[in-house]
N, C-alpha and C positions, 0 to 999 in steps of 0.2 A: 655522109660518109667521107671521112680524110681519105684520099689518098698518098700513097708516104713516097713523093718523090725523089728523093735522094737516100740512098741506102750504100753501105758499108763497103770495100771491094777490098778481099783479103789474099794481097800480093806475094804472100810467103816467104815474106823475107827476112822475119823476126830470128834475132839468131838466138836469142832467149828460149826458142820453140824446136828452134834446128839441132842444138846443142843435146834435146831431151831425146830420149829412146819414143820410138813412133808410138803415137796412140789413135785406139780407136773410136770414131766421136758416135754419140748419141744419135740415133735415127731421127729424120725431121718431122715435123706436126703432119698428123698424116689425116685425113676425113674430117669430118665433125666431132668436135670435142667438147667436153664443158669440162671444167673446176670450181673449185669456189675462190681460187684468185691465181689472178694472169699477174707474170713479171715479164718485162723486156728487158735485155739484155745480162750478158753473162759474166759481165767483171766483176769488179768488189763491189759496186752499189747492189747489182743482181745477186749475188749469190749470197751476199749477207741479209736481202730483204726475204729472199725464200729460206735460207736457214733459220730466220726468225719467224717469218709465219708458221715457219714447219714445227717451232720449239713450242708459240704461243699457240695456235691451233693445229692440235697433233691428230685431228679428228677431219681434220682438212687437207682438199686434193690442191696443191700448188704444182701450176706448170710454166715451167723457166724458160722461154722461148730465146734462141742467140741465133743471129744469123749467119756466121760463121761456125769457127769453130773455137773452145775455151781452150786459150793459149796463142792463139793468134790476134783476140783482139787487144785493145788498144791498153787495158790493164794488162798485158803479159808485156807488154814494149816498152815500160818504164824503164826505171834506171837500177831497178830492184832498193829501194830505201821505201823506210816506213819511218816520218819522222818525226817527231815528239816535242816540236819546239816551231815559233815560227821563226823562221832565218832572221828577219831584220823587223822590230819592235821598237816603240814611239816609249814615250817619259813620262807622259800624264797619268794619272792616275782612270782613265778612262781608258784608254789605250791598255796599260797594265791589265785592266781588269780583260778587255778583250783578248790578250795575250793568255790569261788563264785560262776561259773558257776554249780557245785554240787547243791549250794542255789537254783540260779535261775530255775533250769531246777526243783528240788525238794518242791519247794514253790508253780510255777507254776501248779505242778502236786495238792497238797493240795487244792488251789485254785479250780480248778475244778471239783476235787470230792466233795470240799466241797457246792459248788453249786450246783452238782447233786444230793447229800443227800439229802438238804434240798429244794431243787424242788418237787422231787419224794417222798419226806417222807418217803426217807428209816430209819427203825430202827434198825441201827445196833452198837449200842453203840455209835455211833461218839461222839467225845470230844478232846478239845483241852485242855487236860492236860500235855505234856511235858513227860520230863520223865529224870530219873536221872541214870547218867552213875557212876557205882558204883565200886571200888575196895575191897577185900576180906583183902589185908595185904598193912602195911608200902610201900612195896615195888611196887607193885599196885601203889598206888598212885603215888609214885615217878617219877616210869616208863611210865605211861598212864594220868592219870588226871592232874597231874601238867602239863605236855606239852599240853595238851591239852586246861587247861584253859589258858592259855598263847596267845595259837595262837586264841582263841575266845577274847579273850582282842586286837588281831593284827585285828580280824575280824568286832571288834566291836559289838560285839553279846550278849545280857543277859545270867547273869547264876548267880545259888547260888552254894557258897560252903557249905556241910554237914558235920561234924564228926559224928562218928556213933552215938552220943545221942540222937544229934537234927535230923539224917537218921529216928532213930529209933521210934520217935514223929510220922512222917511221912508217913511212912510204916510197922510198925510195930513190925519188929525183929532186932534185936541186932547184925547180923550176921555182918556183912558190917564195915571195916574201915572208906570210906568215900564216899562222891559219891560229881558230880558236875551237878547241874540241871539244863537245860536249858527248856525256857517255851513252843516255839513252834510247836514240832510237835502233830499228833494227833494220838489218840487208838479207835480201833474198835472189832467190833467183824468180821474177814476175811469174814465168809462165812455169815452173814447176809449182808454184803458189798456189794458177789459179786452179793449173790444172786436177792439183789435189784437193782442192776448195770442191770443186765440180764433179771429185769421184767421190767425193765420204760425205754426199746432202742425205739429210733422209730419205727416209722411205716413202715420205709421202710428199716428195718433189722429183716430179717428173721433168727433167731437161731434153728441151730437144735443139739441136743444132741442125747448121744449116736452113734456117727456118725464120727467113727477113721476112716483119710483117709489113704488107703493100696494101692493106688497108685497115681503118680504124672504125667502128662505129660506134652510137651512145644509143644503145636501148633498153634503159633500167639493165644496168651494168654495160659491159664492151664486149663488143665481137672482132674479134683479131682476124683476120684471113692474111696468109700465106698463099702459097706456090703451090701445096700440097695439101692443104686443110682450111679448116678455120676453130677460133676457140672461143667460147664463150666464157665468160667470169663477170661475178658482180662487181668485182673491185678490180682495179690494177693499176699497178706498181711500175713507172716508168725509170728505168734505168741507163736511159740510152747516150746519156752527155749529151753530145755536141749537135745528138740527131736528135735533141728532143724537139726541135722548133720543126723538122718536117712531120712532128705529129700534132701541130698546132699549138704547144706550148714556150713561151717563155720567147716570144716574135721579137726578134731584133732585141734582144741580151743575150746573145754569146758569144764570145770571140774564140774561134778554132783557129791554130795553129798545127806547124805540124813539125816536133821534136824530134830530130837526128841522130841517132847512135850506133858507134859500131864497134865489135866485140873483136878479140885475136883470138887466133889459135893457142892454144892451153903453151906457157912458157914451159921449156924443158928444165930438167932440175940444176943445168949449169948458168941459165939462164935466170932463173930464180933467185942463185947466190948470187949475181950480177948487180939486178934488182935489190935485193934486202929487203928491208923492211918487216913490217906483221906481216900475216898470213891471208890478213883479209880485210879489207879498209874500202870506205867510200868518200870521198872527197865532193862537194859544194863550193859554188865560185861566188864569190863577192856581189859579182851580177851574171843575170842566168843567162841573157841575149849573149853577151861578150865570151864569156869564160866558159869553163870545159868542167862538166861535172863527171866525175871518175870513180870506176870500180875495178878492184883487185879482189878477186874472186878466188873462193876455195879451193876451185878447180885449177888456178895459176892461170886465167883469162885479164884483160885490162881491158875495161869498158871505156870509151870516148865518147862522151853526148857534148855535143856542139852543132850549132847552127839551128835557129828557130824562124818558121816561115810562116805568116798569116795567110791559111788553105782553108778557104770558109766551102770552097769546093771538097775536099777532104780526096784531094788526090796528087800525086805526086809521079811527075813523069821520069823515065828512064836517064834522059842525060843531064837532070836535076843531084839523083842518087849517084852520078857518078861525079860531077861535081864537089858534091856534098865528100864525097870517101876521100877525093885528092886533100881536099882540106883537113877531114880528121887525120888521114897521113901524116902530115904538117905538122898538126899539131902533137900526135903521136911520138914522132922524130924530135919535135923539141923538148916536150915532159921527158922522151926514154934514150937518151942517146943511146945505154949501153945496151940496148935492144935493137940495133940495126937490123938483123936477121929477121924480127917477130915480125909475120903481116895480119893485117884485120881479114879475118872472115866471113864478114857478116858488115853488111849495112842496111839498115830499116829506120821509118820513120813512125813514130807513135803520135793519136792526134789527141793534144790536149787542149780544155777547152776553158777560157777565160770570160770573169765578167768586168767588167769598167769597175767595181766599188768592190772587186774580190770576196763577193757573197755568194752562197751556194742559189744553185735552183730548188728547194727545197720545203716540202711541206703536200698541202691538200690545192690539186690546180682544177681540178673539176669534180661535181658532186660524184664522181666512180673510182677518179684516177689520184694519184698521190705521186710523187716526186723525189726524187735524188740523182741530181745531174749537176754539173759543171763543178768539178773537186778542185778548179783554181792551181793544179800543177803540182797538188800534195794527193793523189789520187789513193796512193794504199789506205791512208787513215781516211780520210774526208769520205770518198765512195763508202767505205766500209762502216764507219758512222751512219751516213746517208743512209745508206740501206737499212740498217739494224735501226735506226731512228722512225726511218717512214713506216715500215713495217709492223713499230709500234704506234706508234701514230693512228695506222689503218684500221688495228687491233683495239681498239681504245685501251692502247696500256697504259700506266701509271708512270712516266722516266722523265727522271728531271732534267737529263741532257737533252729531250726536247726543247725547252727553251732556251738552252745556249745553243743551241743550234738555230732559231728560230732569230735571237737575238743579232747574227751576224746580219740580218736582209734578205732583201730580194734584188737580185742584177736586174742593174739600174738601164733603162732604157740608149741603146747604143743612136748615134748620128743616122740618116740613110744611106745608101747608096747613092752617087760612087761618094760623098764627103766620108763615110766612114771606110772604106779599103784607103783612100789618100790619107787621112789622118793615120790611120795605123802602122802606114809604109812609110810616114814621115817620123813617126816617133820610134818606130824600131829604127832607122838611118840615127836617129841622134842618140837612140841608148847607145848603140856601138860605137860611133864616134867617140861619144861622152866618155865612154868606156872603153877607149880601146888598151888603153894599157894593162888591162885586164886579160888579152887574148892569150 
């Protein structure tokens, strides 16, 4: 039997979550239970593997165990973008090919949520407005966006080019040398996402929250135990990212970090004319360490995500968070000057989780258990892929996006301790540096 030593601590800071009218969560796993297949965790990997088991066997009990609550974890703290393209792509014709399969597998993913949105009448921003990948200086540009539109010209893919004038039309501030927009993907708000993902599941997936499992074991299928129960299933569907190696999977490939954003108070309508621009825009920086990834939201909020930290602990202490706020401030004040009045609301950190060779954890890890973890920092497509992927996978279904999935790898084994936290804190010091003109 595993024991699952490190487990989730849901600090309630998400302002993606704060922003929503209260809700009520699911009761947790309560006595002895069985199914015919166990999922962990309730973001986009989790909820797309049980919406598909629930589509392909409609005749089967799936039960979605999350240890918090949906909207608070770490799929609701994104930066709300669903994105359809990979930011920065190689020339070769090998590379190319792996830039399609990125499409495929990430179009496929939009696809589907976009059908479940508008099924379920979830309200969560959704919108297909794109978003423009933006550089800060000369050299920005040079280095990132020129190759970039390049290889979307090899891809055959839409895009506008910006100078910061016609940026500044657009969105608003002046800050930005240029940016290169492409139209496809879409912006949401994470946590009304998931949390409408998590009320329109069938009928025949049972979600229970609050309900971290603290132990594992393999006896001709898994027995789950909780705080409150235990569950039995022949098969199960790991969805837990960055926690999947405290269930014995995927030891030493993952790199957790831990992603900083924060939200303002909704602009007043004088302050909006101030601003200009669209109504609704997300912004992407050149490099994701250095620069500041932006949303201007329906509701007339501006998201700041800035600042990335290697937390293989997956916790973040108090006068870190305040830290972190004085600097999005900063940077806030530089992007909006004519927003002196507006303050951030909300400061929270989301943990995303990386592999060395940017390959999912993904596929069959033991003869019961199947996989969809580590979405590489594209979490609404990749998880939601993942999930929909393993699910058929477990199913023996017939999808040919299983093998462009399969085809990306397996994360590549990382250094030990302490050589790998020194490596890591020495290469994020030089991406910043490298990059600071980016800030």
């Amino acid at each position: 039997m595993t024991a699952i030593a490190v487990l989730p601590a849901n600090d309630a800071t998400n302002g993606w979550n704060r922003i929503l009218p209260p809700r009520a969560p699911q009761p947790p796993l309560h006595g002895e239970q069985r199914a015919d297949w166990a999922v962990v965790g309730a973001g986009y990997a989790g909820l797309a593997a049980a919406r598909r088991l629930a589509e392909n066997r409609p005749q089967d009990r799936i039960v979605l165990l999350e240890a918090h609550e949906v909207g608070e974890n770490a799929s609701a703290r994104n930066s709300g973008f669903a994105i359809d393209l990979p930011h920065n792509v190689g020339s070769s014709l090998l590379e190319l090919e792996g830039s399609h399969r990125f499409m495929r597998l990430s179009r496929a993913a939009i696809d589907y949520l976009d059908r479940a949105v508008k099924a379920a009448g979830i309200d969560c921003q959704w919108s297909r407005r794109g978003k423009y990948h933006t550089a800060v200086s000369e050299q920005g540009r040079k280095r990132v966006l020129e190759p970039f539109a390049r290889e979307l010209d090899a891809l055959g893919e839409p895009y506008r080019w910006l100078d910061s004038a016609a940026l500044r039309k657009e969105i608003g501030t002046p800050y930005y040398h240029a940016a290169v927009y492409t139209p496809g993907g879409m912006l949401m708000n994470p946590a009304a996402l998931t949390r409408g993902l998590a009320a329109s599941l069938p009928a025949n997936v049972t979600l229970c929250e609050h309900s971290p499992v603290l132990r594992l074991a393999h006896d001709n299928g898994v027995r789950l135990e909780t705080a409150q129960g235990s569950l039995y299933a022949p098969k199960l569907i790991l969805c837990t990212n960055g926690f999947a190696e405290a269930f014995g999977y995927f030891h030493r490939q993952l790199l957790v970090f831990a992603a900083f954003a924060s939200l303002t108070r909704p602009l007043t309508p004088v302050e909006c004319a101030a601003l200009g621009g669209e109504d609704d825009w997300g912004v992407t920086p050149a490099n994701a360490f250095a620069g500041c990834t932006m949303r201007y939201t329906q509701d007339h909020r501006i998201l700041i995500r800035q600042h990335i930290d290697y937390r293989p602990d997956f916790r973040v202490g108090s006068a870190h968070y305040a830290a972190v706020r004085r600097d999005h401030e900063r940077a806030f004040r530089a992007r909006f000057p004519m927003l002196a009045y507006v303050t951030l609301d909300h400061c929270w950190a989301g943990f995303v989780t990386l592999s060395r060779n940017s390959a999912p954890g993904f596929g069959r890890v033991a003869s019961d258990v199947y996989a969809a973890v580590c979405c590489n920092a594209t979490g609404v497509t990749k998880s939601t892929i993942g999930g929909l992927l393993a699910a058929d996978m477990a199913c023996g279904a017939d999808n040919p996006l299983i093998a462009d999935m399969q085809s990306l790898g397996q994360p590549q084994r990382l250094p030990p301790p302490p050589f790998l936290g020194l490596g890591v804190h020495l290469r994020s010091r030089w991406e910043l540096w490298r990059n600071r003109a980016e800030r």
